[in-house]
C-alpha positions as CSV (number, residue, x, y, z in Angstrom):
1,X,26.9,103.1,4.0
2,X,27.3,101.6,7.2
3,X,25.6,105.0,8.7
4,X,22.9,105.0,5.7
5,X,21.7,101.5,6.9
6,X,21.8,102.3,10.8
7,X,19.0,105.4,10.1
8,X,17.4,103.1,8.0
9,X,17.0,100.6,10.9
10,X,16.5,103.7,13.1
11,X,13.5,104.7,11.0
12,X,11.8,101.5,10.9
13,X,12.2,101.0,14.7
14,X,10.4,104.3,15.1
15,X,8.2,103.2,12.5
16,X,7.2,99.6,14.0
17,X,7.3,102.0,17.4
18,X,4.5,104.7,16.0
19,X,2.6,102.1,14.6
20,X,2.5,100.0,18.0
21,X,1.5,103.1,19.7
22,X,-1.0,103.7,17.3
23,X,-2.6,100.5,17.2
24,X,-2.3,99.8,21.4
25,X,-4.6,103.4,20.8
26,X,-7.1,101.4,19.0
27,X,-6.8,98.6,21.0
28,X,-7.5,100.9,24.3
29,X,-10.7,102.9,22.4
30,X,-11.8,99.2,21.4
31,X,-11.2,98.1,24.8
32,X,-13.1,100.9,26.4
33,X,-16.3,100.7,24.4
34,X,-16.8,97.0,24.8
35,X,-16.4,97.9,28.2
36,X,-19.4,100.6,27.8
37,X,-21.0,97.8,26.2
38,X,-20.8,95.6,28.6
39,X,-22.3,98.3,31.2
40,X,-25.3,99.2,29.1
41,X,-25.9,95.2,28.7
42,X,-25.3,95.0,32.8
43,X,-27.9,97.7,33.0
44,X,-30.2,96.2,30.8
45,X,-30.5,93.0,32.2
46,X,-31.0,94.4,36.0
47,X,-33.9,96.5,34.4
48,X,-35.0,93.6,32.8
49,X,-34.2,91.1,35.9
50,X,-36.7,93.9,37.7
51,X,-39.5,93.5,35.3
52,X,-39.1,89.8,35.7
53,X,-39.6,90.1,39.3
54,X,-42.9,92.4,39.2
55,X,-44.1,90.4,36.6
56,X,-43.9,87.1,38.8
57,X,-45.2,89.0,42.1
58,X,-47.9,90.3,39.8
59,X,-48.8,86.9,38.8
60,X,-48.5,85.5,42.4
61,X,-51.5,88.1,42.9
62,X,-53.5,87.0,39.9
63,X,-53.1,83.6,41.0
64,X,-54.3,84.4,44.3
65,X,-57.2,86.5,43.3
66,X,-57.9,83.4,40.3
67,X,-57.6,80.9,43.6
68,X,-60.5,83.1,45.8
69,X,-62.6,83.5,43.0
70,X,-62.8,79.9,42.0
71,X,-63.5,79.1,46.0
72,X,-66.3,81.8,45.9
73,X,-67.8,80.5,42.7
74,X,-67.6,76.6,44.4
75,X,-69.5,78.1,47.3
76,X,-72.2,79.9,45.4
77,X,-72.6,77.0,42.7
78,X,-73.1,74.6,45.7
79,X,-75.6,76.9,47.2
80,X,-77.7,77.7,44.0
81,X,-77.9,73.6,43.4
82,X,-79.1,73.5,47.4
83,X,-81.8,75.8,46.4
84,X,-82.8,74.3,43.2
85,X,-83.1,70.8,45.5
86,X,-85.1,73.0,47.6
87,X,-87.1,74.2,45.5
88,X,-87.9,70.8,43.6
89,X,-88.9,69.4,47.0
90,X,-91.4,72.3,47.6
91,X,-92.5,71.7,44.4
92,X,-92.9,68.2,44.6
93,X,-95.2,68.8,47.6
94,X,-97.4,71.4,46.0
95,X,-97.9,69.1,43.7
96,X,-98.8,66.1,45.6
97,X,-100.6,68.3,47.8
98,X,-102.6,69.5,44.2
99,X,-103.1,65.6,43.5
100,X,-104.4,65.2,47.1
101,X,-106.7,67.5,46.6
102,X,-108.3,66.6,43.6
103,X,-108.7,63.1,44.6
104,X,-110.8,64.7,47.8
């Protein structure tokens, strides 16, 4: 009996040893796909780090561009309100010059 119970220990050994094998398998095929995983992620996030960046260069431009325009339209409102003062002066003369004139 003594033999009996040693192949019975022997069995389970080889037993407990198959199903160690099979599960460090798993654990390695587990292992390996996070890891894949993790790589896509790590490429995802550089692709999406480079969208960042042209998306902030490409604002830097449109806040450049916004910057000019509002300088040019600064510069042209202050000359159209030059020539509306102008142009109330000049009328203001015609029409004392009108008054003048009637009075004559």
């Amino acid at each position: 009996m003594a033999a009996g119970g040693f192949e019975k220990n022997n069995n389970n050994i080889k037993e407990s040893e198959e199903d160690l094998k099979r599960r460090n398998e798993e654990l390695e095929r587990e292992l390996k796909k996070s890891r894949e995983r993790e790589e896509q992620t790590r490429v995802e996030l550089q692709k999406v780090l480079a969208r960042l960046r042209l998306a902030e260069e490409a604002e830097e431009m449109l806040c450049s561009q916004l910057g000019e325009l509002e300088a040019e339209a600064v510069t042209q409102a202050r000359a159209y309100h030059a020539q509306i003062i102008s142009l109330m002066n000049q009328l203001s003369k015609a029409n004392q010059n009108h008054k003048a004139a009637i009075t004559v």
